[in-house]
Structures are given as C-alpha cells and as structure tokens.
N, C-alpha and C positions, 0 to 999 in steps of 0.2 A: 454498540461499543464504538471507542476512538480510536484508532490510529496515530501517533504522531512522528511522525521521524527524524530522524536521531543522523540524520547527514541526508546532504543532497545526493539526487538519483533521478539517474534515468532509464525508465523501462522500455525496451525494443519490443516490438510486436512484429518480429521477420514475417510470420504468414501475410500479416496485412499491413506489411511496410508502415508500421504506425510506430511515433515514438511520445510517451509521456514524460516531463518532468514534475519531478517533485521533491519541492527543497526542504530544504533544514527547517524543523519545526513546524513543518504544516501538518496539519491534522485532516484525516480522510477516516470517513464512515467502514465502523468493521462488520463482517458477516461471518460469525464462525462455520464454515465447509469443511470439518474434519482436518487434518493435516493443514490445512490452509484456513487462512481468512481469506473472503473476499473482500477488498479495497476500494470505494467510490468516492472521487470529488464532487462537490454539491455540483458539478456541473451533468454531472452522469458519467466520466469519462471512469473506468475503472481500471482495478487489475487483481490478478493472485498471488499473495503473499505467503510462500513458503513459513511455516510456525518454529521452523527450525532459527529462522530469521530474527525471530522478536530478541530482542535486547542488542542486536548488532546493527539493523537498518531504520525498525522501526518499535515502538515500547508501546501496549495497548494500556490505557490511560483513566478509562471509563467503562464499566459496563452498563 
C-alpha cells in the first residue's frame, strides 16, 4: 500500500532524539499493523501511523 500526505509533518522520536519530516504529498510505503500502519521512505527511515489519522494527516492511496 501508499501512503500520501495530506499536509507537512513532522515526527519526533523523544526516545532516540530523532526527528523526520515529511511534506505535502509525499508518498511513503504502508504496512497494515492492526490499528496502525507502519510508514517507510524508500530510504528506510520509517514511522507509525495511528489509523485513526488516515483522512486528516495522511490518505492510503494504493493497495
């Protein structure tokens, strides 16, 4: 599945002081994980996206 988002974002990772962005209309690889998706940029960098989320941050596009 796609990913694509629907406004720019960015994700904090406080444990590992990490921060991603990810803008407006970029499309990132989806992994359905039950209540979530899991999120990856072709680069590898990823994240979890709450499904409560889809239609407000980001719209899955593709299965």
């Amino acid at each position: 599945m796609i990913a694509r988002f629907l406004q720019d974002i960015v994700v904090n990772d406080i444990e590992k002081n990490m921060e991603m962005d990810i803008d407006k209309g970029e499309e990132l690889f989806a992994i359905d994980r039950g209540n979530f998706y899991e999120l990856r940029k072709p680069n590898g960098w990823g994240t979890m996206a709450p499904k409560e989320c889809e239609g407000k941050y980001y719209e899955i596009v593709r299965d």
